[in-house]
N, C-alpha and C positions, 0 to 999 in steps of 0.2 A: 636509392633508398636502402637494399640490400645491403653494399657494401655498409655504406654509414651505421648499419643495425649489427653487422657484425662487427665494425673497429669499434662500437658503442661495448659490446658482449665483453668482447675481446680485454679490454680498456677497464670493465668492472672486475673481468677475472681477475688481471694482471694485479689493480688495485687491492684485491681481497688477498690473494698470497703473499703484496709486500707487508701484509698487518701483522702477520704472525710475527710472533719473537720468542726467544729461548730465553725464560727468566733465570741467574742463573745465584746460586744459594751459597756463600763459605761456612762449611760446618765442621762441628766437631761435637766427639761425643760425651756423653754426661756421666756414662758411667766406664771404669774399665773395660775394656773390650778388648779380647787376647787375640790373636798377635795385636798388638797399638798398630794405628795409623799414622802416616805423617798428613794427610790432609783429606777432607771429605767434601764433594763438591754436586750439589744436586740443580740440574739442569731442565727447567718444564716448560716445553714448547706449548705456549698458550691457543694456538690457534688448534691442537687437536688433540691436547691436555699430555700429548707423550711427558714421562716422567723418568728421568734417567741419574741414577746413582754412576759417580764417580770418583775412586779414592785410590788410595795406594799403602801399601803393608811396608811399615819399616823395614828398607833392601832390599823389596821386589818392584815387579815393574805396575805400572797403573794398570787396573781396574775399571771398570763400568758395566753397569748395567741397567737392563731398560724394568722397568717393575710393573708388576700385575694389577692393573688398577681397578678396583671393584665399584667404584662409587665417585661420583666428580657432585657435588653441592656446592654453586658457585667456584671459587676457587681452595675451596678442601678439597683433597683429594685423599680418599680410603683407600688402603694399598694392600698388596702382600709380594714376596719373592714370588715367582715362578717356582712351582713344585713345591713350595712350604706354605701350606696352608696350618699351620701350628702358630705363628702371628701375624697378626693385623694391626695394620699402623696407619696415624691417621697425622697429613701434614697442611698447613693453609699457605697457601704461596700468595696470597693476596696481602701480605703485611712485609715489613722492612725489617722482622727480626721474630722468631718464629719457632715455636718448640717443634717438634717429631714425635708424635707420643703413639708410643705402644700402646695399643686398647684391648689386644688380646691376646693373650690371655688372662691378663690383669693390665688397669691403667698404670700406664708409667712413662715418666718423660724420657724419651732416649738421646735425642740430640736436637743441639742448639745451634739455629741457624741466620747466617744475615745476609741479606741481598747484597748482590754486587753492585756497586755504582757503577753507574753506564753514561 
């Protein structure tokens, strides 16, 4: 009965960490943004809400990073950079095509994002 209760354990665990997935976002921005980018790519591990920016600078090499997230409502996620607390930004990764919007310091839509087909 032991063992069967632990391959039973075992068997749930195993099941719960294959659910997670990395939703993953093609974006791009809505307003200039110096240096341009050649591509913006946001990446949200649903199972533990990780939210990871990925992009790359016209000539340089790629970019990423993981972002500071203040707030999970469903799948909105309230954000900020690590270290800049100057804005706050708010994205819903639960739709197929998705603004980015700046909330603080003023509302504004920053970039426009669409699911990857999988």
């Amino acid at each position: 009965m032991k063992k069967f209760l632990a391959i039973l354990v075992l068997g749930l665990l195993w099941c719960e960490h294959s659910l997670s997935e990395w939703v993953k976002f093609n974006c791009e921005n809505l307003k200039n943004v110096k240096p341009p980018r050649d591509y913006i790519v946001y990446a949200i591990n649903t199972d533990n809400n990780a939210f990871k920016q990925i992009w790359r600078v016209v000539g340089e090499e790629e970019e990423s990073v993981y972002v500071n997230i203040l707030n999970v409502n469903g799948t909105e996620l309230t954000y900020t950079y690590h270290g800049d607390n100057k804005y706050t930004y708010k994205f819903d990764y639960g739709k197929n095509k998705s603004i980015d919007y700046q909330i603080k310091p003023s509302l504004e839509a920053s970039i426009s994002c669409v699911r990857h087909k999988q």
